[in-house]
ROROVO-911436 format. One record per residue (C-alpha): residue number from 1; x, y, z; residue in three letters. Coordinates in Angstrom, 1 decimal. Example, Ala and Ser with C-alpha at 12.3 -4.5 7.8 and 13.67 -1.06 7.14 Angstrom:
R pos      u      v      w code
R   1   12.3   -4.5    7.8  ALA
R   2   13.7   -1.1    7.1  SER
//
This chain:
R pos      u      v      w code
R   1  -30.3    1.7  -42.3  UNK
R   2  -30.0    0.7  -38.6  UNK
R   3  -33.9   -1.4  -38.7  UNK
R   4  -32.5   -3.0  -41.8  UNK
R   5  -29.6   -4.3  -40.5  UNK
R   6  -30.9   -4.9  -37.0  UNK
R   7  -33.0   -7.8  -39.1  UNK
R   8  -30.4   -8.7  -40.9  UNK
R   9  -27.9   -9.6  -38.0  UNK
R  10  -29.6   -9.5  -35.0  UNK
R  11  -28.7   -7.7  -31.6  UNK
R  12  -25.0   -7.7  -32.6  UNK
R  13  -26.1   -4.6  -34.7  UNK
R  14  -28.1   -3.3  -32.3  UNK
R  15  -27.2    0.5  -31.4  UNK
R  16  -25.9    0.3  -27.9  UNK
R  17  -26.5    3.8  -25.9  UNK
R  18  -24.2    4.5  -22.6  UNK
R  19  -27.3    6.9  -20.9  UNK
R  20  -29.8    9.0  -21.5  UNK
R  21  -27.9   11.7  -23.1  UNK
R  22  -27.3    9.0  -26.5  UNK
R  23  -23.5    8.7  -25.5  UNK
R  24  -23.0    5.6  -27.5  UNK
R  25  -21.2    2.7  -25.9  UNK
R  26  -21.7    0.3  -23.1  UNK
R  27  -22.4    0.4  -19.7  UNK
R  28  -18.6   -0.1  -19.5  UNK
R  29  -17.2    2.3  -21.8  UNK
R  30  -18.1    5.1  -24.5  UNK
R  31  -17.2    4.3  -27.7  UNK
R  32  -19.3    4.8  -31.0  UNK
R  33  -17.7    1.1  -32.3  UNK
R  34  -18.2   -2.5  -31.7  UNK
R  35  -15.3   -5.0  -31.6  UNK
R  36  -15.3   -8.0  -33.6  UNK
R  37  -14.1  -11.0  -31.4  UNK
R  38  -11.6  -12.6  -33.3  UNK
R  39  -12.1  -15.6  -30.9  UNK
R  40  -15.7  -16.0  -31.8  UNK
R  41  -16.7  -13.5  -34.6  UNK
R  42  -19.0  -12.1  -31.7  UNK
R  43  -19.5   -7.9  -32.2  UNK
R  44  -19.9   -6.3  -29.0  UNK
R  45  -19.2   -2.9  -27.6  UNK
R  46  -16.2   -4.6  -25.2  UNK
R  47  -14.4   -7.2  -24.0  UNK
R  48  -16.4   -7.4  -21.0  UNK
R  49  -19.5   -7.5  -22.7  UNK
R  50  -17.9  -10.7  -24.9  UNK
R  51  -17.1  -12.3  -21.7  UNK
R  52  -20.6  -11.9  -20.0  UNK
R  53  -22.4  -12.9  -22.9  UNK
R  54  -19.7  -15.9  -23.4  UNK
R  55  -20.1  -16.8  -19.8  UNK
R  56  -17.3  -19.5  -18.7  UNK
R  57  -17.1  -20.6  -22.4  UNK
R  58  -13.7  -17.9  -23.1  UNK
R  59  -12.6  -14.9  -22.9  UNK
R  60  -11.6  -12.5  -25.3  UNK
R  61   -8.4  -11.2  -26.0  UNK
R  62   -8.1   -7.7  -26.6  UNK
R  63   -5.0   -7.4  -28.5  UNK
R  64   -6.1  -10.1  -31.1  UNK
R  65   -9.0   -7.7  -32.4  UNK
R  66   -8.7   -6.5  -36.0  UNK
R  67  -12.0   -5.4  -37.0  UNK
R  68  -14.5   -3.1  -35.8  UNK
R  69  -17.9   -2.1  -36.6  UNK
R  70  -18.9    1.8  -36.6  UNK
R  71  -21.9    2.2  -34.9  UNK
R  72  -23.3    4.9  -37.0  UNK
R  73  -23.3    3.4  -40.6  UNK
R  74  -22.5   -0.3  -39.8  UNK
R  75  -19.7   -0.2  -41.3  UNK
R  76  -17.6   -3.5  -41.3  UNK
R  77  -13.2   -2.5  -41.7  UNK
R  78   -9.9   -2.9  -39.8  UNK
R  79   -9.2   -1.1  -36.4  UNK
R  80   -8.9    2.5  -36.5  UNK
R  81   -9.6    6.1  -35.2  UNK
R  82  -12.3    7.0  -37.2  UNK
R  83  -14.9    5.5  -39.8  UNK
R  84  -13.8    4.1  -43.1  UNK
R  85  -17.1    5.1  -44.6  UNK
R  86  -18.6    7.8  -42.5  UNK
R  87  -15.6    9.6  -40.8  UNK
R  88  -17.0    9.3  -37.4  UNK
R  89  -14.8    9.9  -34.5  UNK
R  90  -15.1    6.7  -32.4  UNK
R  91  -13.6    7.9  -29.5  UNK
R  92  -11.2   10.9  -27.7  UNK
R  93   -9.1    8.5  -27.1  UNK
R  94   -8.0    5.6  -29.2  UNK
R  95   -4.8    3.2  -28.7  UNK
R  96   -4.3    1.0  -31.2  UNK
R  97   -1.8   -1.1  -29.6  UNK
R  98   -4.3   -2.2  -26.9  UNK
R  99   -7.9   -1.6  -29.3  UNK
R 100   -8.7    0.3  -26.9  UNK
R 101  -11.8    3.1  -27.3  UNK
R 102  -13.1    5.6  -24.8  UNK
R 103  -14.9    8.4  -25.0  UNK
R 104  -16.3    9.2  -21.8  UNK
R 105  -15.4   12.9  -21.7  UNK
R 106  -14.1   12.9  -18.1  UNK
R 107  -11.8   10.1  -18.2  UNK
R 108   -7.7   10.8  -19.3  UNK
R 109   -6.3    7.7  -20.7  UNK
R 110   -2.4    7.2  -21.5  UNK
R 111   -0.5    4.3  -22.9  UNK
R 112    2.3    2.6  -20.5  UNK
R 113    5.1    1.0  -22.6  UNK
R 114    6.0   -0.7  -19.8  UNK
R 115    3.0   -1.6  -18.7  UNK
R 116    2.0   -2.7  -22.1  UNK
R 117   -1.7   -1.6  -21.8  UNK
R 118   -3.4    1.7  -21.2  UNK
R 119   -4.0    3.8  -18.0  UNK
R 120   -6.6    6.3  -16.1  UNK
R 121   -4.3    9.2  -16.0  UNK
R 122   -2.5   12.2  -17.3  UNK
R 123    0.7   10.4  -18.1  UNK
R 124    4.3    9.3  -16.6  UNK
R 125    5.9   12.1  -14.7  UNK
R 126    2.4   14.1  -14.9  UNK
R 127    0.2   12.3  -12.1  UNK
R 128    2.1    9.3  -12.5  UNK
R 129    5.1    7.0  -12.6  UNK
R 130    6.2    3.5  -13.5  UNK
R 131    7.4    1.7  -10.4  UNK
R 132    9.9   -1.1  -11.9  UNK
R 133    9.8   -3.3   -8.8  UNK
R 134    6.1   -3.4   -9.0  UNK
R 135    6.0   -3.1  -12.8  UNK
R 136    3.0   -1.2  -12.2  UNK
R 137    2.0    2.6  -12.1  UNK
R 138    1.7    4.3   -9.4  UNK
R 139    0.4    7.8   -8.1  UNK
R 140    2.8   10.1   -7.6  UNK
R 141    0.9   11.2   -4.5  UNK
R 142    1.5    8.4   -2.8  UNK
R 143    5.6    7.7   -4.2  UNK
R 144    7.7    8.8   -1.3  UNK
R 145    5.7    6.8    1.0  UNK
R 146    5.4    3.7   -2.1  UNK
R 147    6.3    0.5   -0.4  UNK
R 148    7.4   -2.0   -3.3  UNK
R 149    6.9   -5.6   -3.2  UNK
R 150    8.0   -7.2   -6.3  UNK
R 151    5.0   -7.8   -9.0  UNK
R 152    3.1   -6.9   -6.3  UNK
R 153   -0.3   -6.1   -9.0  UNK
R 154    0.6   -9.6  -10.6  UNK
R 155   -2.0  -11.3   -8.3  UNK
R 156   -5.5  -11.2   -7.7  UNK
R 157   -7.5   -9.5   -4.7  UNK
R 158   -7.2  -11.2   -1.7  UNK
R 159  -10.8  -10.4   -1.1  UNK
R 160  -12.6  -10.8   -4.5  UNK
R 161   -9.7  -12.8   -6.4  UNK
R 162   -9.7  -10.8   -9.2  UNK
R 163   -6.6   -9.9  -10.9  UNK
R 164   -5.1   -6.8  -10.2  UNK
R 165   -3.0   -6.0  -12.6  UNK
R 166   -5.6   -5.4  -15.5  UNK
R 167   -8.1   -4.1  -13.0  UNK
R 168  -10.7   -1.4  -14.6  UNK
R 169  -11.2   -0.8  -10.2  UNK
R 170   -9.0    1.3   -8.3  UNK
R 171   -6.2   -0.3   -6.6  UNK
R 172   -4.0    0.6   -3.6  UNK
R 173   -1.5   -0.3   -1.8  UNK
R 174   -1.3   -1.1    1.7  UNK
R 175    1.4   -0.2    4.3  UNK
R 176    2.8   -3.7    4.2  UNK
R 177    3.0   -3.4   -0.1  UNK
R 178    0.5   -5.6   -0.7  UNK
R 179   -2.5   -5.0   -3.2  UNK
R 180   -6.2   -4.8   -2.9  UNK
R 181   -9.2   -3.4   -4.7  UNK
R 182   -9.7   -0.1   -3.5  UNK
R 183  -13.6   -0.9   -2.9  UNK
R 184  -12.6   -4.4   -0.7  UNK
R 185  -10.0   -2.5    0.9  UNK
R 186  -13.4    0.0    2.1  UNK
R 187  -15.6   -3.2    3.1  UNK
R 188  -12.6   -5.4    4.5  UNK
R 189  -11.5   -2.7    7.1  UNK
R 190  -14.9   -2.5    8.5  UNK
R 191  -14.2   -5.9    9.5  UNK
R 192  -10.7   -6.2   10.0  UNK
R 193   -7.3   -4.6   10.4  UNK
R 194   -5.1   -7.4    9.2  UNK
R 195   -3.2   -7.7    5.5  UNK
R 196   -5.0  -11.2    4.9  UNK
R 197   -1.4  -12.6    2.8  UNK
R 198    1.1  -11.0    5.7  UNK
R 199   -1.4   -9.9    9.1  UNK
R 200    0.4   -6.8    9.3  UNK
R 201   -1.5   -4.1   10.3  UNK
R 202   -3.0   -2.2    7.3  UNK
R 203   -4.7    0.6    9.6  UNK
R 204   -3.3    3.3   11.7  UNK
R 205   -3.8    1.3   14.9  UNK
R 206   -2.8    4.2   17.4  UNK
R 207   -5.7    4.5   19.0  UNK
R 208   -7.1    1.3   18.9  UNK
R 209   -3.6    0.2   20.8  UNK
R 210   -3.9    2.7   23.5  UNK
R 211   -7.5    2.0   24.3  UNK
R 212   -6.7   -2.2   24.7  UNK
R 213   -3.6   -0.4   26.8  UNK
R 214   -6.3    1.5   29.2  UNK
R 215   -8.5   -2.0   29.1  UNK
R 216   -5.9   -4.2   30.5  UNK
R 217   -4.6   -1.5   33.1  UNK
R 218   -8.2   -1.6   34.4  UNK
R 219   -9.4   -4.8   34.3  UNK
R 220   -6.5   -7.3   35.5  UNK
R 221   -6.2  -11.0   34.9  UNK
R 222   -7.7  -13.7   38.0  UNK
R 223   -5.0  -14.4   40.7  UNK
R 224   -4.9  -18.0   39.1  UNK
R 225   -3.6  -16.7   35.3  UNK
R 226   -0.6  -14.8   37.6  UNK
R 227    1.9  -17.6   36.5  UNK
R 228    0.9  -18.0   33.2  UNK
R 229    3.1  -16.3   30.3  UNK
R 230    2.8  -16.3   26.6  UNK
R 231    5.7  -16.3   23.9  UNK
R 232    4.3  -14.0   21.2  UNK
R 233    5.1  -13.1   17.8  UNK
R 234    4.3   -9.7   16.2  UNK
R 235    3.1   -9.4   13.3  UNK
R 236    4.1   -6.0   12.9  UNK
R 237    7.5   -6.0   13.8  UNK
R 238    8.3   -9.5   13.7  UNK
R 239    9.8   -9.5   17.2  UNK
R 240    9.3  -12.3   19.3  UNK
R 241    8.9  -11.9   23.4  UNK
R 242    7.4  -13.1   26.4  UNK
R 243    3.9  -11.5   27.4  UNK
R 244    2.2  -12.1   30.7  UNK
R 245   -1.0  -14.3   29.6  UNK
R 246   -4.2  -12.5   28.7  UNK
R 247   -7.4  -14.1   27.5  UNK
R 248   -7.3  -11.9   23.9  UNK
R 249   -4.6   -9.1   24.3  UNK
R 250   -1.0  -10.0   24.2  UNK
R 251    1.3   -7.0   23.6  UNK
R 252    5.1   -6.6   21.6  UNK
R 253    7.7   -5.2   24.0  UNK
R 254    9.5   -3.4   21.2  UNK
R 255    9.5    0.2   22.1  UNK
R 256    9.2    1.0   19.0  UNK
R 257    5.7   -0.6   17.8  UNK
R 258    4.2   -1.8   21.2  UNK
R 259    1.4   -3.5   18.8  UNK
R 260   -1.0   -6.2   20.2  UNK
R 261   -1.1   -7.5   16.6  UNK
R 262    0.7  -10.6   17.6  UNK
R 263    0.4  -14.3   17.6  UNK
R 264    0.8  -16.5   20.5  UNK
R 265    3.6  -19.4   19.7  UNK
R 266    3.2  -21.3   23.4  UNK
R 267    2.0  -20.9   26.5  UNK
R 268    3.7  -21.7   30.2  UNK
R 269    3.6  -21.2   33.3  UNK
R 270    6.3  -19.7   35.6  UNK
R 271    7.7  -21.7   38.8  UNK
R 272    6.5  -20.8   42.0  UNK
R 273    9.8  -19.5   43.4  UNK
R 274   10.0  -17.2   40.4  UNK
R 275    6.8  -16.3   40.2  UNK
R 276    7.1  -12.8   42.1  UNK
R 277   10.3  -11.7   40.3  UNK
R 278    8.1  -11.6   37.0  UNK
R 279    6.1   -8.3   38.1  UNK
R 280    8.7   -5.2   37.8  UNK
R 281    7.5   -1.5   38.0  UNK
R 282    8.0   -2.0   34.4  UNK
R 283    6.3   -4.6   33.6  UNK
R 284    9.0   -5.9   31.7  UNK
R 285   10.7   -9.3   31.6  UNK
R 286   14.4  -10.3   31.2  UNK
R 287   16.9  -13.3   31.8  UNK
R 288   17.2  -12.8   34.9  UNK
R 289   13.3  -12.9   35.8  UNK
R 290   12.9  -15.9   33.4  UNK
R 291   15.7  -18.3   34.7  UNK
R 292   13.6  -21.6   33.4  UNK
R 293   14.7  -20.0   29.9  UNK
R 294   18.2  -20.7   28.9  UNK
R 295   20.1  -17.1   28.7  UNK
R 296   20.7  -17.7   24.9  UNK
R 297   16.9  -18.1   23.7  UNK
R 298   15.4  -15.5   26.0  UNK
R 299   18.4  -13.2   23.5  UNK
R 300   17.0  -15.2   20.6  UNK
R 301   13.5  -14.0   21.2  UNK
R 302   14.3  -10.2   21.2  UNK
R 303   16.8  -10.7   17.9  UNK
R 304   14.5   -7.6   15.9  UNK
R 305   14.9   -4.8   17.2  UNK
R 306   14.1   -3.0   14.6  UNK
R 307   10.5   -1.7   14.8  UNK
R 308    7.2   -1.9   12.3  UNK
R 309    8.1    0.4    9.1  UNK
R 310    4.5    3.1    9.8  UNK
R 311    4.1    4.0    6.1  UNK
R 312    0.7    5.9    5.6  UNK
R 313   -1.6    3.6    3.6  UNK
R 314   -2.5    5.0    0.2  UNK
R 315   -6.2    4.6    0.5  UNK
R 316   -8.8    6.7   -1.3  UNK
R 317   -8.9    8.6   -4.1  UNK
R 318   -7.5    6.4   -7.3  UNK
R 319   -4.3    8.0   -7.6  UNK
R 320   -3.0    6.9   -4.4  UNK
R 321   -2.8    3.8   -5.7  UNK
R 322   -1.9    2.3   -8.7  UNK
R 323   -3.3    3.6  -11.9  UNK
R 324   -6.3    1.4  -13.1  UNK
R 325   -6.7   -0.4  -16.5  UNK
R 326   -9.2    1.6  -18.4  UNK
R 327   -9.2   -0.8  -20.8  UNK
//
């Protein structure tokens, strides 16, 4: 039967095995069933299949399926659970909302109402929950220290652009709430340490802080940078102050976050006359040290007060971030 109709319609019909154990399926998903693209009349074992073989042509819609092909007896009938003609089980698990087949037997799949599509997971209120600010699901794990950020999976990566929000790839969420593929996340923090939408810190920085702290103890600026300041901006607390110049390290003078991931506004230099009133035991620098500042903007500059909110990044395992789109 299958050589006959191999002829007959070409790879289409073609019996498509997962691995070497004859799981049928894709190298996307199990499933012993092909879709029928309603876009195209295209069968293929997914929608991502479709859209490779389609190329930049379409894509296919998964909800607009409505006919199948069993890939045991070729069988050619509506969506459903199981063969018309041969009673095959297509899959474990099988939504008919979303078309949806899988059949790998370590995946757990649920359906989100609210999410309108399917999910890798046990369920809402099992391993998961629907966060309504996000409109996404979210590990439990990680819920007491879930930063929202409205829509927040409505976007694509920031690293590969894809969108999020349907993503078959693990997603998590930063400290700052925004989103990234949990693999990018992996690669981009080799490189960096910086939400590339928001430049908030997206690493525990601790340590990193207190070895630039021991680096500008022991190697001071030249006597002819003594005058020179630096307005600054933190990214991490979004306090604004004056820093004594450095050639790369510029530090927040909230107590509270004490981060050196900041942004330098301006540059100046400090009168002569006032130039040795700038260098307390503290370090520190107020109105009266900076008296070429009017009283009223050196306030305006130290208006947030109140500190970086240190929420532990959800980074890792799958569940502590939100729930991937099997489908």
């Amino acid at each position: 039967m299958e050589e006959s109709v191999r002829r007959l319609f070409g790879k289409q019909y073609q019996v498509a095995k997962r691995d070497a154990d004859g799981l049928l399926g894709c190298k996307h998903y199990a499933r012993a069933c092909k879709l029928k693209a309603k876009c195209c009349d295209l069968v293929v074992a997914c929608r991502f299949c479709h859209d490779e073989e389609m190329g930049d042509d379409h894509e296919m819609d998964r909800f607009a399926t409505e006919r199948i092909v069993c890939m045991r007896c070729w069988k050619d009938q509506p969506v459903a659970a199981r063969c018309v003609d041969c009673s095959a089980q297509f899959a474990h698990w099988f939504c008919k909302h979303c078309r949806f087949f899988e059949n790998t037997p370590t995946k757990k799949v649920y359906h989100c109402d609210l999410c309108n599509i399917c999910r890798l997971g046990e369920g809402l209120g099992i391993d998961n929950f629907h966060c309504h600010k996000c409109d996404a699901c979210v590990s439990l794990e990680s819920k007491s220290r879930h930063r929202c950020i409205g829509k927040a999976l409505h976007a694509n990566c920031p690293v590969c652009t894809g969108y999020l929000f349907t993503s078959t790839e693990p997603v998590v969420f930063m400290r700052c709430g925004h989103t990234m593929h949990s693999e990018c996340f992996r690669q981009y923090t080799t490189r960096r340490f910086q939400c590339p939408l928001c430049m908030h810190s997206i690493v525990d920085m601790k340590k990193r802080f207190e070895y630039i702290d021991e680096c500008v103890r022991n190697e001071p600026m030249p006597s002819e940078f003594h005058r020179k300041r630096s307005r600054i901006l933190c990214n991490d607390c979004g306090n604004k102050c004056v820093a004594k110049y450095h050639f790369e390290h510029h530090k927040c003078d909230n107590d509270r976050c004490s981060s050196y991931n900041t942004r330098v506004l301006e540059e100046f230099d400090v009168p002569q006359e006032h130039h040795h009133s700038f260098y307390h035991a503290s370090g520190e620098e107020t109105a009266e040290t900076m008296p070429h500042l009017p009283r009223d903007t050196v306030s305006a500059l130290r208006l947030d007060e109140g500190g970086p909110n240190v929420v532990p990044c959800s980074v890792g395992a799958p569940s502590h971030g939100s729930t991937p789109d099997p489908s």
